[in-house]
C-alpha positions as CSV (number, residue, x, y, z in Angstrom):
1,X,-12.9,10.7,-8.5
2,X,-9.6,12.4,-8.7
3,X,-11.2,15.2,-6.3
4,X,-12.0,13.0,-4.0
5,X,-10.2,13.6,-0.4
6,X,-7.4,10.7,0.7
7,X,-9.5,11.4,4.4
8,X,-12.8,9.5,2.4
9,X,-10.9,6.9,1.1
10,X,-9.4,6.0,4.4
11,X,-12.3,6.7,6.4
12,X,-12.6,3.0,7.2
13,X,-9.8,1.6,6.7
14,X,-7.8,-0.3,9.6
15,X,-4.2,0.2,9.0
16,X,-1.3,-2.6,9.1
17,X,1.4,-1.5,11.5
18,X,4.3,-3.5,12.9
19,X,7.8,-2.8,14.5
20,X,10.9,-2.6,13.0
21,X,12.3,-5.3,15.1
22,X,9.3,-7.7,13.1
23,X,11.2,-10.3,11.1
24,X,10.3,-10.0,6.9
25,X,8.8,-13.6,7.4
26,X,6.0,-12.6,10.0
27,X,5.5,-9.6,7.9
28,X,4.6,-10.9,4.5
29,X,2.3,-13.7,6.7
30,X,-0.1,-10.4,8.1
31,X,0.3,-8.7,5.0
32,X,-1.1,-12.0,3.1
33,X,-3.4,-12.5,5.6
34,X,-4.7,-9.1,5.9
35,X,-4.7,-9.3,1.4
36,X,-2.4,-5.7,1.3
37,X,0.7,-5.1,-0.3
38,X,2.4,-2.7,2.5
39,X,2.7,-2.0,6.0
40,X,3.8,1.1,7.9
41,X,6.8,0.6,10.3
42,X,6.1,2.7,13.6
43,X,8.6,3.5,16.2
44,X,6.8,5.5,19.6
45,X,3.5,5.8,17.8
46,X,5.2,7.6,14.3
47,X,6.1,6.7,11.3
48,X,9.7,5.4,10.5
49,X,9.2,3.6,7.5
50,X,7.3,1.3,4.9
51,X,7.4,-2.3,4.1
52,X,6.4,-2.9,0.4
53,X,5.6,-6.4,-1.5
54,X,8.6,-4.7,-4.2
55,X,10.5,-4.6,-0.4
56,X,10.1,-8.2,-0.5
57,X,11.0,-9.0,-3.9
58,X,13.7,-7.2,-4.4
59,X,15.6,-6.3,-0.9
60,X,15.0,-10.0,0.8
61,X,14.3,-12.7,-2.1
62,X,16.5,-11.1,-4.8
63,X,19.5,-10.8,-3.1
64,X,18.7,-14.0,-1.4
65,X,18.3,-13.0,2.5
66,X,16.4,-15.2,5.0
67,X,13.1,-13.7,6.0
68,X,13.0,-15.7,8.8
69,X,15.9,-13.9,10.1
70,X,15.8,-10.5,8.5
71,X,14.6,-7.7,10.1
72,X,12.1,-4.8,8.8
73,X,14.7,-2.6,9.9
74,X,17.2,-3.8,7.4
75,X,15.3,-3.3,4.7
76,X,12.4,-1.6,4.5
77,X,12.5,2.1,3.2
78,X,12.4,4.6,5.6
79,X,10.9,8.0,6.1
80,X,9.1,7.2,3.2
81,X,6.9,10.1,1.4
82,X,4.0,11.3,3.2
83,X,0.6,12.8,2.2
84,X,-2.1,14.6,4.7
85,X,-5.6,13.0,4.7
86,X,-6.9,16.5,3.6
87,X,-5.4,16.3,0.0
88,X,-7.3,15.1,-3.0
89,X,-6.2,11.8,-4.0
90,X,-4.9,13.4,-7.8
91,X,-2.4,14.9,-5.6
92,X,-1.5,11.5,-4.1
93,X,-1.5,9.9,-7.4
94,X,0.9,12.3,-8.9
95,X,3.2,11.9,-5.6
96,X,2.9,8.3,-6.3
97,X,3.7,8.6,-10.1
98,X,6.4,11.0,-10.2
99,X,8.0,8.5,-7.4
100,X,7.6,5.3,-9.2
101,X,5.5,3.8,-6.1
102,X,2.1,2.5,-5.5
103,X,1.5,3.1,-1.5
104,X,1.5,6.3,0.3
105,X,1.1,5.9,3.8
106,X,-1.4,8.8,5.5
107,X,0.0,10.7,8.4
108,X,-0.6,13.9,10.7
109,X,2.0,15.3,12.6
110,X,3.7,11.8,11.9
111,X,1.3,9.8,13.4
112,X,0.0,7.2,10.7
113,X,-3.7,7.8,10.1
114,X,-3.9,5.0,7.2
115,X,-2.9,3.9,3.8
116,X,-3.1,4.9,0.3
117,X,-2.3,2.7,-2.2
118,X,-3.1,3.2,-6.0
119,X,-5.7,0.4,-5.9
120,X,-7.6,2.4,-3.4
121,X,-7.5,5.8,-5.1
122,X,-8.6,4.1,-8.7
123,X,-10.8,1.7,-6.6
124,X,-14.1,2.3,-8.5
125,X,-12.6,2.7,-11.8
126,X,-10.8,-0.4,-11.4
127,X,-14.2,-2.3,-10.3
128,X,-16.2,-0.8,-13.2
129,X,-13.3,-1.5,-15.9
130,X,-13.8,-5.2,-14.5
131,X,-17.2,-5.5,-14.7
132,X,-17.1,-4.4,-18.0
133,X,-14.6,-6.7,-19.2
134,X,-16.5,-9.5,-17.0
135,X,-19.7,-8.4,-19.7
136,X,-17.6,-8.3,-22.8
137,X,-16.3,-11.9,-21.7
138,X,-20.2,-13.0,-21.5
139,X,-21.2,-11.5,-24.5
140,X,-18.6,-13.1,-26.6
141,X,-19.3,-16.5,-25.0
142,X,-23.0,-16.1,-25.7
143,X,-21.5,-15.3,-29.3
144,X,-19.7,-18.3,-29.7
C-alpha cells in the first residue's frame, strides 16, 4: 500500500476546482454534493490555493463570517503544499502528517492534476478495517 504511486490513486479521479472569487456558501454546497472534504482554488489554469472542511469550521463559522458573502479568497489557505503524482503515497502521508493536514492537492508544473486526501491513500485499509468491524458486530449479535 504505502508504495503505491499518488498517479494510481488519482488515476480516476475528477477533481473539484472553483475560483477564488466563489463565495464559501456555493463552495461547501459542491463540496457536499460532490461528498469531498476540499477543493483546489485555480487562478489561469494553476493552483493558488485550497479550500478545506477545517477552512470552513474554523476561518468562516468560528469566527462567525457569512458564507454567503465571504469569498474563497479571504480564507482559504494559499499556495498550499504540493506533491507530484509520481511519488509513493508514504511520502504524501508523511507530508500530510508532519503538516497536521489531511488533503494534498496533486500538481505538475502547477497545474492541478487531482487530489490526495488521507482517506484516499488509506482507502483499502480503511474499507477492510470496516468490514471487519461490520463482522465482529454480526458475530456478537448472533452471540447475543
Amino acid at each position: 500500500m504505502p508504495n503505491r504511486k499518488i498517479s494510481d490513486v488519482i488515476r480516476n479521479q475528477k477533481i473539484l476546482c472553483a475560483d477564488a472569487a466563489l463565495s464559501v456558501r456555493d463552495a461547501a454546497s459542491r463540496m457536499a454534493a460532490e461528498r469531498v472534504g476540499s477543493l483546489l482554488i485555480v487562478a489561469h489554469g494553476r493552483l493558488a490555493g485550497i479550500f478545506t472542511e477545517r477552512d470552513l469550521l474554523n476561518r468562516v463559522v468560528a469566527p462567525g463570517l457569512d458564507p454567503e458573502r465571504t469569498r474563497l479568497a479571504e480564507v482559504m489557505t494559499r499556495d498550499p503544499q504540493t506533491i507530484a503524482s509520481d511519488r509513493p503515497i508514504s511520502h504524501a502521508l508523511h507530508m500530510m502528517y508532519e503538516g497536521g493536514f489531511r488533503h494534498m492537492p496533486v500538481v505538475e508544473d502547477g497545474k492541478p492534476l487531482g487530489m490526495i486526501s488521507i482517506r484516499d491513500a488509506l482507502g483499502a485499509e480503511l474499507t477492510e478495517f470496516e468490514s471487519e468491524l461490520q463482522r465482529r458486530d454480526t458475530l456478537t449479535e448472533i452471540m447475543i
